[in-house]
VMD Tcl script that draws the C-alpha trace (Angstrom):
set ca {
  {-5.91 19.17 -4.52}
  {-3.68 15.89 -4.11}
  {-6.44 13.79 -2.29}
  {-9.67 14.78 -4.63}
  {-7.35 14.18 -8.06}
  {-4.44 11.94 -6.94}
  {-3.39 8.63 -6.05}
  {-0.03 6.68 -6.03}
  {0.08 2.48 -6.21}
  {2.99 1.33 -4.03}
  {4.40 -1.78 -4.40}
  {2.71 -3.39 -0.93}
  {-0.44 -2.16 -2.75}
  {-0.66 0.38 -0.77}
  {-2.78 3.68 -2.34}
  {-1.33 7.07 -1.35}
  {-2.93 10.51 -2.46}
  {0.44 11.96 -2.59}
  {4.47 10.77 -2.23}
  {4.79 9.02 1.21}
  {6.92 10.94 2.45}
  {4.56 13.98 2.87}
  {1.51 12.42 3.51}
  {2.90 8.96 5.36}
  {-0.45 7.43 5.75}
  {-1.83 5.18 2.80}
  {-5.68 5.28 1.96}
  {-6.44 2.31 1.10}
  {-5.24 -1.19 -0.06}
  {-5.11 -1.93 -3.87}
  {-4.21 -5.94 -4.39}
  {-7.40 -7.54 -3.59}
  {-9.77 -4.22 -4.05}
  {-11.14 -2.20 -6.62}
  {-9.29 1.57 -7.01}
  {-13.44 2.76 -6.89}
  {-14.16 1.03 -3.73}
  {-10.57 2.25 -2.06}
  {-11.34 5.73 -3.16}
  {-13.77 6.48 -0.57}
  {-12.68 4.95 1.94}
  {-13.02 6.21 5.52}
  {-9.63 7.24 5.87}
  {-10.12 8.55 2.16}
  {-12.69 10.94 3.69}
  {-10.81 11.29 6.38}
  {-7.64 12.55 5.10}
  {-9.62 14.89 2.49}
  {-11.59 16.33 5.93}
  {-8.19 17.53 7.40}
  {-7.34 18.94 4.13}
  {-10.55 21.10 4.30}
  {-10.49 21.70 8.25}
  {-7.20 23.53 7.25}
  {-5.20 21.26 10.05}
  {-3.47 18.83 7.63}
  {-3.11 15.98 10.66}
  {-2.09 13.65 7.88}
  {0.86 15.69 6.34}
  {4.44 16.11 7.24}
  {4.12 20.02 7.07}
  {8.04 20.36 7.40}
  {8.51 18.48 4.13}
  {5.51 18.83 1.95}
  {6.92 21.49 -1.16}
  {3.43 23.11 -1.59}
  {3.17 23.35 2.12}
  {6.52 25.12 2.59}
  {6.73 27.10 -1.05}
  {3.46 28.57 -0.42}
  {2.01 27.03 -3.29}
  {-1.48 26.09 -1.69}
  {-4.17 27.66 -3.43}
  {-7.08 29.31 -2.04}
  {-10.05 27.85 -3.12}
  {-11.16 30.85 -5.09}
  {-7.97 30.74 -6.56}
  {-9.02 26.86 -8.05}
  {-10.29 26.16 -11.56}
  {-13.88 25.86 -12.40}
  {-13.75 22.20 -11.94}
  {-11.71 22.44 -8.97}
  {-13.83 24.10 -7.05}
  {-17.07 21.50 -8.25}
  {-14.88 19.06 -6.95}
  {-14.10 20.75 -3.70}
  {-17.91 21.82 -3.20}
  {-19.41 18.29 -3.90}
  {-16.34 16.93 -1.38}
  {-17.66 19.61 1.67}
  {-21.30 17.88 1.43}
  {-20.20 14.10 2.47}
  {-16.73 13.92 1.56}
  {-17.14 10.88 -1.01}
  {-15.96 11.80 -4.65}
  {-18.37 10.82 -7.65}
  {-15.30 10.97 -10.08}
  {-12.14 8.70 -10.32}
  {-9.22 9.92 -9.68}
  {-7.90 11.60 -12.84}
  {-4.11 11.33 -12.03}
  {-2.06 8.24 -10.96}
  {1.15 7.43 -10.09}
  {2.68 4.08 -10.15}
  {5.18 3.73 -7.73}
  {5.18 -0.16 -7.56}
  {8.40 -1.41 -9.24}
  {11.63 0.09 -7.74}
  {14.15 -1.06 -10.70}
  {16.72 1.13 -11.64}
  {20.25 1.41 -13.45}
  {21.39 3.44 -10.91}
  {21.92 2.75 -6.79}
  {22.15 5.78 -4.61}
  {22.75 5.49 -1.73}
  {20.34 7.77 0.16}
  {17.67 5.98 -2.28}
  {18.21 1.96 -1.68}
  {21.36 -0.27 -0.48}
  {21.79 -1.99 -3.40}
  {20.72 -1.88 -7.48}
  {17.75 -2.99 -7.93}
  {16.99 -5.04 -10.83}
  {13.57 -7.65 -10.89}
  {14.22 -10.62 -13.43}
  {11.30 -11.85 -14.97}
  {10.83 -15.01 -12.68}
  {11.19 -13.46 -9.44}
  {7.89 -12.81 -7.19}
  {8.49 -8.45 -7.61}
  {8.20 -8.73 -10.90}
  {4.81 -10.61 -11.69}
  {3.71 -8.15 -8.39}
  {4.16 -5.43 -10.71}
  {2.93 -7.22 -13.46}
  {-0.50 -7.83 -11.84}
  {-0.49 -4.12 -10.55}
  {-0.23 -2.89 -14.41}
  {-2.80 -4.83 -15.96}
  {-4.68 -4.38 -12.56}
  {-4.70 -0.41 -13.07}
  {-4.94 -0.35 -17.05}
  {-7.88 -2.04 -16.69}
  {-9.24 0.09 -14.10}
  {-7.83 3.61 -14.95}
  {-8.78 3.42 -18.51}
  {-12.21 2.10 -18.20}
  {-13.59 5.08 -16.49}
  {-11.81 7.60 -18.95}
  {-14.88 8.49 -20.29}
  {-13.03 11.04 -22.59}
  {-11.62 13.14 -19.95}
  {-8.09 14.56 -19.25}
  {-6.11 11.77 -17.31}
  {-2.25 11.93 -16.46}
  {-0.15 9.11 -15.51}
  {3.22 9.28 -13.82}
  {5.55 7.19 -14.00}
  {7.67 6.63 -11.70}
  {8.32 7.97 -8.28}
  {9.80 4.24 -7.37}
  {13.13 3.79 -9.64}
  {13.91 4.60 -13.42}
  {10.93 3.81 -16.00}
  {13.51 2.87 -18.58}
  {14.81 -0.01 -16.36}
  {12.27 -2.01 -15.09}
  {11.37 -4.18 -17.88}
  {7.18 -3.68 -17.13}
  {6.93 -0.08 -17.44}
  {9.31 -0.11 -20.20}
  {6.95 -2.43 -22.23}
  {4.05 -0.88 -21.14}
  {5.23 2.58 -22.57}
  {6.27 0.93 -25.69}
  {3.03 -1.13 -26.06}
  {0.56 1.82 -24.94}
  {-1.23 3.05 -28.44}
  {-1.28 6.48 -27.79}
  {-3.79 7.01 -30.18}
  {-6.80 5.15 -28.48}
  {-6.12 7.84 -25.68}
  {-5.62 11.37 -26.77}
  {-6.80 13.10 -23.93}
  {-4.22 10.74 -21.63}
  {-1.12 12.64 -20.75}
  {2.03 10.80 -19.97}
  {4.86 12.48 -16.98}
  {8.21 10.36 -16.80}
  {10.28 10.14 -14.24}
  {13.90 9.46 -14.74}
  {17.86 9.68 -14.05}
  {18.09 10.81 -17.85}
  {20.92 8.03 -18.56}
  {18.64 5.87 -20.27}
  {16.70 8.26 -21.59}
  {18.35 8.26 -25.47}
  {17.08 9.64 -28.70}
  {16.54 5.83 -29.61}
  {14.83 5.16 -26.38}
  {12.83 8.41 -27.72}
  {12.02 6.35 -31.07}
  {10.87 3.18 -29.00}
  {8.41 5.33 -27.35}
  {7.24 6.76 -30.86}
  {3.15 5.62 -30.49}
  {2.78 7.73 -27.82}
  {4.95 11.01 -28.19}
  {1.96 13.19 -28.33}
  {0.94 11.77 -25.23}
  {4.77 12.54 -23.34}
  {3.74 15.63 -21.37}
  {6.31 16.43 -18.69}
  {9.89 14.60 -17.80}
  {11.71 15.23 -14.75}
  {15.15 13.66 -14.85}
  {16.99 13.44 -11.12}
  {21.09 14.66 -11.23}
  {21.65 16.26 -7.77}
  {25.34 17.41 -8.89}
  {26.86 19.87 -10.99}
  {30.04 18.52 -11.81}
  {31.32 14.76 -12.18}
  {33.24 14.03 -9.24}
  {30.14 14.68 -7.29}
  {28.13 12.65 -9.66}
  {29.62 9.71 -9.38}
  {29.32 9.91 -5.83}
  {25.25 10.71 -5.46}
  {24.28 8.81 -8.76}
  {26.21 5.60 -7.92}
  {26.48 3.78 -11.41}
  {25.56 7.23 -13.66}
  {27.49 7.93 -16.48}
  {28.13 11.62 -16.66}
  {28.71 12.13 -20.40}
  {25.98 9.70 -21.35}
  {23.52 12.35 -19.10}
  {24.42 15.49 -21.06}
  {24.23 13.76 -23.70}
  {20.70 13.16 -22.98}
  {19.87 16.28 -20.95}
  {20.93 18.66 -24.56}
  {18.50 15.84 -26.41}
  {15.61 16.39 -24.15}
  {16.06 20.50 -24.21}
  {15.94 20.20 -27.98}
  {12.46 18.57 -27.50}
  {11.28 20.66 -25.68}
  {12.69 23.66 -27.87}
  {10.33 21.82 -30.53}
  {7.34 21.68 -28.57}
  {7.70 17.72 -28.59}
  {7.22 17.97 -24.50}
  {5.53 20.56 -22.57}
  {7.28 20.55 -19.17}
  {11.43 19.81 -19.00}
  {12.55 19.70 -14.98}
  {16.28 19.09 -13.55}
  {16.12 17.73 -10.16}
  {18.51 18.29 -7.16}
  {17.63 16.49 -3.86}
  {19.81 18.29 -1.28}
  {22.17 16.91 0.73}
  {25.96 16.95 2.61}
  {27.83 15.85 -0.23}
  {26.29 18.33 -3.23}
  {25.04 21.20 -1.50}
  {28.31 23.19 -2.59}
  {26.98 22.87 -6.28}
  {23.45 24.20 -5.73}
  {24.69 27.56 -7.48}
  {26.63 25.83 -9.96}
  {23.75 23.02 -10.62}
  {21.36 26.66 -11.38}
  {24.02 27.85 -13.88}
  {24.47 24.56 -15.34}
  {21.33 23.53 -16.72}
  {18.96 26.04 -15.53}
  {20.63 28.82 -17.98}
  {16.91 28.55 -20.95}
  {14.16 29.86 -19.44}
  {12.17 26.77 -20.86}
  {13.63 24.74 -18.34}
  {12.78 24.33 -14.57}
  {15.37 23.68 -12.14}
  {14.07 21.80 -8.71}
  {15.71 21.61 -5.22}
  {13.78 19.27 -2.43}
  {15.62 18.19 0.91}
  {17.19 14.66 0.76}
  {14.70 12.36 2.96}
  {14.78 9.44 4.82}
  {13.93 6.68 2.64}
  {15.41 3.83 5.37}
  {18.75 3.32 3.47}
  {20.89 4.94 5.88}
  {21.16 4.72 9.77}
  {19.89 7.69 11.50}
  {23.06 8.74 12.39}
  {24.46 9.08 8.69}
  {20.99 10.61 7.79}
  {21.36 13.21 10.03}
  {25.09 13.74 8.92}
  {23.55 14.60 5.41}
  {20.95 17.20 7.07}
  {22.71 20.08 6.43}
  {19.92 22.56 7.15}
  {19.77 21.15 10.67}
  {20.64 23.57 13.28}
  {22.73 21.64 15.26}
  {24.63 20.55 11.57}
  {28.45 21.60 11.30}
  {27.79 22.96 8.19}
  {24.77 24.92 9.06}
  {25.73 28.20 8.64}
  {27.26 27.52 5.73}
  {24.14 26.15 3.93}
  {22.59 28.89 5.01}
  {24.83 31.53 3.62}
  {24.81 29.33 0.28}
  {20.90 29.48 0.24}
  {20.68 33.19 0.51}
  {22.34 33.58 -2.66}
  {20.39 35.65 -5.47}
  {19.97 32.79 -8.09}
  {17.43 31.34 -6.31}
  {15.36 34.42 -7.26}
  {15.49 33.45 -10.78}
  {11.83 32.48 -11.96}
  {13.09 28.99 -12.98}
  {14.31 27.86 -9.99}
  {11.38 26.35 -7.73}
  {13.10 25.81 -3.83}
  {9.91 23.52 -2.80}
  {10.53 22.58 0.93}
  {13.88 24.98 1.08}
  {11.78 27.92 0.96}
  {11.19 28.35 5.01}
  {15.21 27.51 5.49}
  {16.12 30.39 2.55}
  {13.36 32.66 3.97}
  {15.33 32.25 7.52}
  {18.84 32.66 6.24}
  {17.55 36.00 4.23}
  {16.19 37.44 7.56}
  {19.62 36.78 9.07}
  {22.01 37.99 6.37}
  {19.98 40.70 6.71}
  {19.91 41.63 10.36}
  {24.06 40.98 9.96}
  {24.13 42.91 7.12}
  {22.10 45.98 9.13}
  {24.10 45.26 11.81}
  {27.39 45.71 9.65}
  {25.86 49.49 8.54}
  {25.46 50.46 11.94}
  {28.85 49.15 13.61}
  {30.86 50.71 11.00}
  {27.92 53.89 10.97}
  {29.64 53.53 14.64}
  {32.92 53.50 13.55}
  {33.10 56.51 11.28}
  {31.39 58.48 13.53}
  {34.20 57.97 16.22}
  {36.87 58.60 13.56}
  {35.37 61.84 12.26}
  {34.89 62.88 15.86}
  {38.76 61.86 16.17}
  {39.79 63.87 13.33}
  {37.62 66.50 14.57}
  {39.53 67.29 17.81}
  {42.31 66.46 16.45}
  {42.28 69.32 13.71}
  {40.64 70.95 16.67}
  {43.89 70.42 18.41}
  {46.66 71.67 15.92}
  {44.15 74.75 14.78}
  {44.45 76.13 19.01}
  {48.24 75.01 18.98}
  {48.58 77.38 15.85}
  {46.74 80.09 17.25}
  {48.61 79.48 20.27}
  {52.13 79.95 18.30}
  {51.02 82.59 16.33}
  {50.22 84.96 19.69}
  {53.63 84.04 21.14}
  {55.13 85.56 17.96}
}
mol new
graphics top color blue
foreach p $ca { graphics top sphere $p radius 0.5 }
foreach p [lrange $ca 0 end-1] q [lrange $ca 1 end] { graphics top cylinder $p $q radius 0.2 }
display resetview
């Protein structure tokens, strides 16, 4: 449903219907037009054609989570207003509504530098040129997005780009944003979870019943491993945080609470322990998703991190990792692992079949053994007994 509900602002301006790296080609261009005009666009249509044709041209099918989990809905499987949406799109392919869910993905700043992220920490002062950029973007969608709210349901995400807590214009625009004004806008954040603090909590007080869903990023189980995915984390400081955010959502305060892993050489070992961790309440969602290329790494060290590769080293032992039963558990949500955990099942299976039938194999040819061998002493007995 990503390209009749959805769009992302990058920071080049560039509008996406979904993250870039699943869908790699933008829409439209948002600095000097309207998100209305962009909306329809040819390549709009275009993209939401392929979507319909059932050939998804546009999308990288190997890493696109509802592609690979299985979680593409039929269209009689849609809501009500789904399938309107859908139905009016077949006729010419142009949308009468405005997209009712944005993501702004325009301002990178974060407290934290990982390395398969960015090279460096990223941190936009208020007189440098990224900085009024995303600036201009936020009173450039705030005036569009909530002019055309007409009352409806509208989400906003934010952010898919860095930490919201960090860059100094979301931040402000969270704290600003009278919730009130817009009760049917829902708000999704995005974060690491370090800055994330029951005071940070208060500063955002005008629009905690807008704070629908927050999905912080750890990718580790354990410190040592922390430290080395989450350059510039501070572990205690997280759990900290993580046990403040569960106890929202224990109160009802948020409606969604995910823990993120993004998969790679150096954590995959905790993927089991990361499950038992802080996926042990059932009110809590625990997410895997393969690390991607983001351009921060040479190929070479990319593809060193790509254990579910083949040709990877440490193949088959991802693979025999991923087949392990906590992944069954209704929290967990394995997004664009599914295929590689659906292929290492077959396997462990076929060995474990194989297994029956070799040692099936094997105590046949020892009974058989023991058979003639009783066999053996019984005629060696009868043999002694007729001599006496």
């Amino acid at each position: 449903m990503k390209p009749f509900v959805s769009t992302e602002i990058h920071l080049n301006g560039k509008l996406y219907f979904c993250c870039p790296s699943w869908q790699k080609t933008p829409y439209g261009e948002y600095k000097e037009n309207s998100l209305e005009k962009e909306w329809n666009s040819e390549l709009a249509k275009d993209i939401r054609r392929s979507i319909l044709e059932g050939s998804y041209k546009y999308c990288d099918t190997d890493m696109c989570p509802f592609i690979q989990s299985g979680d593409l809905k039929s269209f009689y499987f849609l809501k009500p207003e789904e399938r309107k949406l859908i139905k009016e799109a077949k006729k010419s392919l142009s949308l009468k509504n405005q997209p009712r869910e944005l993501m702004l993905n325009y301002d990178p700043s974060c407290n934290l530098s990982c390395e398969s992220c960015r090279k460096e920490k990223i941190s936009h002062s208020t007189d440098s040129e990224e900085f009024k950029i995303s600036r201009d973007l936020t009173n450039k969608f705030t005036e569009d997005f909530f002019s055309y709210s007409n009352g409806e349901e509208r989400t906003l995400n934010i952010t898919g780009s860095g930490d919201p807590f960090a860059s100094q214009v979301f931040r402000e625009f969270l704290e600003n944003l009278d919730g009130e004004s817009f009760p049917n806008l829902k708000i999704n954040l995005q974060t690491n979870g370090v800055l994330f603090t029951p005071n940070m909590w208060e500063r955002l007080s005008k629009i905690h019943k807008n704070i629908s869903e927050v999905f912080v990023s750890i990718d580790a189980a354990s410190k040592e491993t922390y430290l080395i995915v989450r350059k510039g984390g501070h572990w205690e400081k997280l759990l900290q945080n993580v046990e403040f955010l569960k106890s929202l959502k224990e109160k009802g305060l948020i409606d969604r609470l995910q823990f993120n892993f993004v998969v790679q050489k150096r954590n995959y070992n905790e993927m089991v322990e990361f499950v038992q961790k802080f996926g042990q309440e059932k009110f809590v969602e625990i997410n895997f998703s393969l690390v991607d290329d983001w351009g921060s790494w040479e190929k070479s060290i990319y593809r060193e991190h790509a254990v579910w590769d083949e040709s990877h080293l440490e193949y088959g032992k991802f693979l025999a990792l991923i087949s392990h039963p906590i992944f069954e558990l209704p929290q967990v949500y394995l997004g664009n692992l599914n295929s590689i955990r659906e292929k290492a099942l077959i396997l462990k299976s076929k060995e474990l079949s194989l297994s029956f039938r070799v040692k099936f194999k094997l105590n046949h040819f020892y009974k058989k053994k023991v058979k003639r061998y009783l066999n053996f002493i019984h005629w060696g007995f009868k043999k002694l007994v007729s001599v006496f």
